[in-house]
C-alpha positions in Angstrom: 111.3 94.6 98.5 114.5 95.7 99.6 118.0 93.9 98.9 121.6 94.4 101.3 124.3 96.8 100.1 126.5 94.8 99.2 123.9 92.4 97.5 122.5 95.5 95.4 126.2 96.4 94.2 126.4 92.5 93.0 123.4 92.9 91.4 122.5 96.8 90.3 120.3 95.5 87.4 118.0 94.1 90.2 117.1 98.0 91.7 115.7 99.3 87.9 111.9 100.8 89.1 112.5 100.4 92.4 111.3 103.7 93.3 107.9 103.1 91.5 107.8 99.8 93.4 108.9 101.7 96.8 106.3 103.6 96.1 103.1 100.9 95.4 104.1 99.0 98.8 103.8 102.8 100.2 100.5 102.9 98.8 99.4 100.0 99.8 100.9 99.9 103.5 99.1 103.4 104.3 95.4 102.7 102.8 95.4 99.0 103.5 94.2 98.3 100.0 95.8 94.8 98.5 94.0 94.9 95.2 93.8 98.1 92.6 95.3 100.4 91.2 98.3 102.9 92.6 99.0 106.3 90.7 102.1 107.8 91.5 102.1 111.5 90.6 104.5 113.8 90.5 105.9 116.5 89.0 106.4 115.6 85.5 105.4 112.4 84.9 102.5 109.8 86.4 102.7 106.1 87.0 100.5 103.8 87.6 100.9 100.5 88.4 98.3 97.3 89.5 98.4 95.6 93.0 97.7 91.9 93.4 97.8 90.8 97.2 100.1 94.3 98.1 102.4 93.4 95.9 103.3 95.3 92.1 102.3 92.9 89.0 105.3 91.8 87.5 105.9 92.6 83.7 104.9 89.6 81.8 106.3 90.9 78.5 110.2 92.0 77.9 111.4 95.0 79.8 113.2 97.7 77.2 115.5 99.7 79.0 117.3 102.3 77.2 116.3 100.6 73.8 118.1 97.4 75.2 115.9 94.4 75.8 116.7 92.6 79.3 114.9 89.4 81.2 114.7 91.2 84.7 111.7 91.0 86.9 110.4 94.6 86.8 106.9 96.0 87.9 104.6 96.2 85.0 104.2 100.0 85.2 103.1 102.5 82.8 104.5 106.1 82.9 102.4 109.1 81.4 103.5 112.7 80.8 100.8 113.9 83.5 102.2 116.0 86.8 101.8 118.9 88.5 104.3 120.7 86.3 102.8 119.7 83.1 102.4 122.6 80.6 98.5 123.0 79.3 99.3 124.1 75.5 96.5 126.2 74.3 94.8 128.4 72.0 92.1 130.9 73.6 89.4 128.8 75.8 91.2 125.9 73.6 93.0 122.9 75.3 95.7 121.8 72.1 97.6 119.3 74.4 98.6 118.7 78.2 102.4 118.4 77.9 104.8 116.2 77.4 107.0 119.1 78.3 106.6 120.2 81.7 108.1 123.4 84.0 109.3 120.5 86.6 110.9 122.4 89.5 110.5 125.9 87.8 107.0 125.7 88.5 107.3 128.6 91.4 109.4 130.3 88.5 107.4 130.0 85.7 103.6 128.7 86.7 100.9 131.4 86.8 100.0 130.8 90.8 103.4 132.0 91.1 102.9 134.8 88.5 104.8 133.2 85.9 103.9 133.0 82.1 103.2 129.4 82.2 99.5 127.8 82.4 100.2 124.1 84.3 98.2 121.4 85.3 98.8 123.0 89.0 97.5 125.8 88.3 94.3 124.1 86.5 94.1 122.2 90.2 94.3 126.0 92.1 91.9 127.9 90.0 88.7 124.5 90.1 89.4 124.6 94.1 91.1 120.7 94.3 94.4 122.1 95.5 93.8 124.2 98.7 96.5 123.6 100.9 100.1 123.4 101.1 101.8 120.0 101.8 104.5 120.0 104.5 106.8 118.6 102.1 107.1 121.5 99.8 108.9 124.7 101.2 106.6 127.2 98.8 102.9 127.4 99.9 100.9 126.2 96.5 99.7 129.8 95.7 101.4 133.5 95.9 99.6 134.9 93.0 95.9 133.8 93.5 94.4 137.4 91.4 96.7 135.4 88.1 95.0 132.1 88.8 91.9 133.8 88.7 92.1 135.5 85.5 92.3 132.7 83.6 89.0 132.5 81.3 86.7 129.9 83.0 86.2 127.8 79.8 90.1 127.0 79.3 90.2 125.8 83.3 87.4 123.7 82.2 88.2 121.9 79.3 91.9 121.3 81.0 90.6 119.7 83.5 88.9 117.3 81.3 91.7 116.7 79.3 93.6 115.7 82.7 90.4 113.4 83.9 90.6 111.6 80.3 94.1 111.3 80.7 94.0 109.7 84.1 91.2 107.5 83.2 93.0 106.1 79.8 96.0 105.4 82.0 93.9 103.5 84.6 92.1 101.7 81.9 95.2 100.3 80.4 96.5 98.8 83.1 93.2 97.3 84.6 92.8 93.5 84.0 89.0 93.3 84.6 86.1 95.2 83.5 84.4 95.2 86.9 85.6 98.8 89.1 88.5 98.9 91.1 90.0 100.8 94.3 92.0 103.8 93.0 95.1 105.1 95.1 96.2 108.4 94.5 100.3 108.9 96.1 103.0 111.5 95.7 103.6 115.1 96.1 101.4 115.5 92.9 98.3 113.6 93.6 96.2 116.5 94.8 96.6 118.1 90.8 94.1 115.5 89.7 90.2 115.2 89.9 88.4 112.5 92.0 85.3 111.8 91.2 83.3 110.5 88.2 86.9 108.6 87.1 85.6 106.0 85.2 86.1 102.2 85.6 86.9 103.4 89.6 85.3 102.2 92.5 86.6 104.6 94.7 89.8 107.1 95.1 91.7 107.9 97.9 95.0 109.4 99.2 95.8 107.5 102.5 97.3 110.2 104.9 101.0 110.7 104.2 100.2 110.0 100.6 102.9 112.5 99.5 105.6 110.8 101.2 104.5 107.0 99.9 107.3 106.4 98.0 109.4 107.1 101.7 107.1 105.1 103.6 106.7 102.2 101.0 111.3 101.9 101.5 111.2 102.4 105.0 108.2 99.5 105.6 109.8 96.9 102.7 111.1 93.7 103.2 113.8 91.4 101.7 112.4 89.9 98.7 113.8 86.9 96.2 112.9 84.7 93.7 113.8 80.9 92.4 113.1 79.5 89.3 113.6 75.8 87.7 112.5 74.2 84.7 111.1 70.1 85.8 109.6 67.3 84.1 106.8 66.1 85.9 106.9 62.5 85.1 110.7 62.2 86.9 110.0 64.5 89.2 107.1 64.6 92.0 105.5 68.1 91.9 105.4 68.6 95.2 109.3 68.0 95.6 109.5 70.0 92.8 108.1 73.0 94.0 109.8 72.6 97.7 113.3 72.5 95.5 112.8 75.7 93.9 110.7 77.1 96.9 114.4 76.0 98.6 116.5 78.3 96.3 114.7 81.2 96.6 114.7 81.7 100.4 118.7 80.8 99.8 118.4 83.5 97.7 116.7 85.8 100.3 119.0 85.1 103.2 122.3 86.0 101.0 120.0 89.4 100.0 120.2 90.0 104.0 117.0 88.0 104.9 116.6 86.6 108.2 116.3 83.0 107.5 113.0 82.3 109.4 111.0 85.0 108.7 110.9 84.1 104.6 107.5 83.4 103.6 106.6 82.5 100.1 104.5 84.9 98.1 103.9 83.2 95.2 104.4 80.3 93.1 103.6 80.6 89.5 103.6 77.3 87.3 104.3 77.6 83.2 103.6 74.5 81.2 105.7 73.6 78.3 103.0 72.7 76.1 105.3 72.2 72.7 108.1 70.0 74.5 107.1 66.1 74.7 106.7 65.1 78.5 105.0 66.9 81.4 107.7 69.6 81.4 107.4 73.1 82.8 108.7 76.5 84.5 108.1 76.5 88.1 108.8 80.1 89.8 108.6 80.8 93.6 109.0 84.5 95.0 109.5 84.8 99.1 110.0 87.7 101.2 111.5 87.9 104.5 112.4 90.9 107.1 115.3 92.5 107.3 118.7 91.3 109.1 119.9 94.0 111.1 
C-alpha cells in the first residue's frame, strides 16, 4: 500500500520494506496470482516473500532492524545472498560457495560475459542458455564476450547451477506454510539468472510480462492501506460492535493516509484471544485499503 507525503514524513518507520512489498503487489497485479510465492531478484541479493489473497504475509514475530527490535507491521520476507551479480567461488570444476559477495553494478566490469576475471551467477545463466536476451531495462546487452563464457569447463557451469537451484529451492521452502506445491513468481531485473524447472515444492514458475519492472508496477497500481487495533472484553462488549469500532479506526486511519473515504474496504480482520487473562478478553485487528485521493 501506499501512504500521502506528508503522512509518510509523520510516520517514516511505516515505509521500512516497502520496496519488497512494492514489488509482491507488482507480482501479483501482472500474473494475477493471489496465493504463492514472489521472488524478487536482483543484483545482489533475492527476496522472497508469501502472498495470501495479493497481499504480503505480515511478520508474526519481532522485526530487527539494524540490531534494534521494533513492533511495526513489516512483510515477513526473507533476503538471500543470490543475484545476478553473485560471485561463484571455486576451485577447478569445484563450486566452494555462491557468494555473499557479489560484483553488483561492476558486473559489465568484472563478469566473464563482459571479459572480466569474475565467474557470476550471470554468467552461469549465459553459458546453460537461460539468459538469451537483453531486457529493455538494462543499457548493456547481457553478453559482449560470448568465446569467455564459453570457455568455462562444462562441469563447473554445471555444478553452479545446482548450487543456485538448491539455493532457490531452500529459500522457497522456508517461507512456504504448507507442504502441498505452490505457484512460484519469478520478478526483477534478475529473475531470468535462475533455473525453472524441477524447483521442488513448486507447482509452477512464471515471470508475468514486465516482470523486470514489478517493483515499478506494484507502486504505481498500490492503494492507500491502514490498520486499527483494540484490545475488548467480550463479555462487556458485543463482538460485532466490537469489530465495527476498530473496523471504524482503521478507515480513520486510511483517509488521514490520503484515502478516499468511500472506496476503503477492509482486508482483514484478525482476532487474538487472551487465553492467560480472566474474562473473554482479546486483540482484535482490522487492515483496510482504499484508492488514492488525488
Amino acid at each position: 500500500s501506499v501512504m500521502s507525503a506528508d503522512y509518510a514524513v509523520d510516520y517514516p518507520i511505516f515505509t521500512v520494506a516497502s520496496g519488497p512489498a512494492a514489488s509482491v503487489r507488482g507480482a501479483v497485479y501482472l500474473s494475477g496470482i493471489e496465493d504463492g510465492v514472489v521472488v524478487d531478484i536482483g543484483g545482489t541479493s533475492t527476496d522472497v516473500a508469501y502472498i495470501v489473497n495479493g497481499f504480503p504475509r505480515e511478520s508474526s514475530i519481532t522485526v530487527t532492524i539494524g540490531g534494534v527490535k521494533t513492533n511495526i507491521r513489516c512483510p515477513d520476507l526473507l533476503s538471500i545472498a543470490l543475484g545476478g551479480g553473485t560471485i561463484v567461488k571455486h576451485q577447478g570444476g569445484e563450486v566452494l560457495d555462491l557468494g555473499p559477495e557479489s560484483v553488483g553494478y561492476n558486473l559489465v566490469r568484472l563478469g566473464k560475459s563482459f571479459g572480466g576475471p569474475l565467474l557470476t551467477v550471470h554468467d552461469v545463466a549465459v553459458a546453460q542458455g537461460v539468459l538469451d536476451r537483453k531486457l529493455d531495462v538494462f543499457k548493456t546487452h547481457f553478453v559482449t564476450r560470448p568465446e569467455v563464457v564459453k570457455a568455462v569447463p562444462k562441469q563447473l557451469v554445471t555444478s553452479a547451477w545446482i548450487k543456485v537451484k538448491e539455493r532457490l529451492e531452500e529459500a522457497i521452502d522456508k517461507m512456504k506454510t504448507t507442504a502441498e506445491p505452490v505457484p512460484a513468481i519469478l520478478i526483477g531485473g534478475g529473475a531470468m539468472v535462475v533455473p525453472r524447472g524441477g524447483i521442488a515444492g513448486v507447482s509452477q514458475v512464471l515471470s508475468p510480462d514486465h516482470f523486470e519492472v514489478g517493483g515499478a508496477v506494484g507502486t504505481t497500481i498500490a492503494e492507500i492501506g491502514a490498520y486499527a487495533e483494540g484490545v475488548v472484553d467480550l463479555e462487556r462488549e458485543d463482538r460485532d460492535a466490537a469489530i465495527t469500532r476498530v473496523t471504524e479506526q482503521a478507515m480513520d486511519n486510511a483517509v488521514r493516509a490520503g484515502a478516499i473515504r468511500d472506496t476503503v474496504e477492509v482486508v482483514d480482520v484478525e482476532e487474538i484471544p487472551f487465553t492467560y487473562m480472566p474474562g473473554k478478553r482479546e486483540k482484535i485487528r482490522v487492515r483496510v485499503k482504499g484508492k488514492i485521493l488525488t
